[in-house]
N, C-alpha and C positions, 0 to 999 in steps of 0.2 A: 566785788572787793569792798564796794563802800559799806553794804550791809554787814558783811563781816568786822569791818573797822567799827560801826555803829554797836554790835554787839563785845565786841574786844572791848572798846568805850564803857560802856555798861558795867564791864565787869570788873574793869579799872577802878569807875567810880567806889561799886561796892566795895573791893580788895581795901581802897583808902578808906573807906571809913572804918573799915574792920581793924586796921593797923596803926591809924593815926585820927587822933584827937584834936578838939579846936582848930586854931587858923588853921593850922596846916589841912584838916580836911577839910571845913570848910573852904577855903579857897584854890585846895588844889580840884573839889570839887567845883567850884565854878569854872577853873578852865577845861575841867574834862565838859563839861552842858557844854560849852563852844565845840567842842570839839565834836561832842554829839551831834548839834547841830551843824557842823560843818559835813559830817560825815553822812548827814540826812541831808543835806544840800546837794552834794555831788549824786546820791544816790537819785534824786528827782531829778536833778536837770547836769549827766553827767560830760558833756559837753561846755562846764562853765572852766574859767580857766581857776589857777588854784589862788589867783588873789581876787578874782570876784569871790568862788565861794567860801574863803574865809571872810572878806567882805559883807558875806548876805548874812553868815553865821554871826557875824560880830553885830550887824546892825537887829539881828533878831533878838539876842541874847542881853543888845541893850534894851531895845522897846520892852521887853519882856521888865528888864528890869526897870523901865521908865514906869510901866503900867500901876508897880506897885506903891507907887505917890498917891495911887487913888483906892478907895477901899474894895475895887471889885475882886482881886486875885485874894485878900484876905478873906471875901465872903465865901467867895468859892472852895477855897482851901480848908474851911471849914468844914466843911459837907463832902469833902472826895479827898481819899489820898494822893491820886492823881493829881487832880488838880495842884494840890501845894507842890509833888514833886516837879511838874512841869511849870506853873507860876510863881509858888515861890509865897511869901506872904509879904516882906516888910521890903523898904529900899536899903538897901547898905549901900553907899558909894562906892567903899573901896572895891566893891562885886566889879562896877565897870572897867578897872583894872586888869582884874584877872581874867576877865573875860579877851582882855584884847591879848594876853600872854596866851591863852588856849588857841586864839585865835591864829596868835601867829606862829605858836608851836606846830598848830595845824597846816597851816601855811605853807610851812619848810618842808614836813611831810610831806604832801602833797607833790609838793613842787619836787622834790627827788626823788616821785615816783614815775609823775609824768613829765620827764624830761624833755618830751619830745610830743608834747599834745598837741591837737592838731590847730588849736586856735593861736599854742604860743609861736608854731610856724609858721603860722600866717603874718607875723611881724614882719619876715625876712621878706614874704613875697608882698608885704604893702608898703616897702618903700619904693619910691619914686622910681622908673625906670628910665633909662635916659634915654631920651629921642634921638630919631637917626637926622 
């Protein structure tokens, strides 16, 4: 499922750019990358619960976007297309925003899929029990 969301994601990102212009795509592309990433999160470690891996997604999608303070993802970006689509070249702040909207778009999703995941039932069985 999550690769399936990872590839749906994809093709979301393109659909927006193909239909909408400036902020709107740019930004509504940034919370689809979270969202990727989130969806490539669950997919590696699909046992995480859905506020860690929007969590891992959110804190990857800022480093990512921290990194570009320094000139490495621009040098890269240069020489591969890849590389700019996955680094990116310049900082834009407001990117950290909308990363945390994908993020927690992803979040909800997640969370109304696995209603009943096996880490978030473990809440009920790690409260205290009472002694006889």
């Amino acid at each position: 499922m999550a690769a399936a969301a990872a590839v749906v994601t994809v093709g979301a990102g393109l659909g927006l750019r193909t239909v909408a212009a400036g902020s709107v795509a740019k930004y509504g592309g940034d919370a689809l990358y979270t969202v990727l990433l989130l969806a490539l999160t669950v997919l590696v470690a699909p046992r995480l619960t859905p506020l860690r891996a929007a969590g891992t997604a959110l804190a990857a999608s800022w480093a990512i976007e921290f990194l570009q303070l320094s000139a490495v993802p621009a040098e890269l970006s240069r020489h591969s297309a890849v590389a700019r689509l996955i680094l990116g070249s310049t900082f834009n702040a407001p990117d950290l925003f909308w990363y945390m909207v994908g993020a927690a778009a992803g979040w909800l999703v997640l969370a109304a899929l696995r209603p009943h995941h096996p880490v978030a039932a473990g809440f009920a069985r790690a409260s205290p029990r009472p002694r006889p």
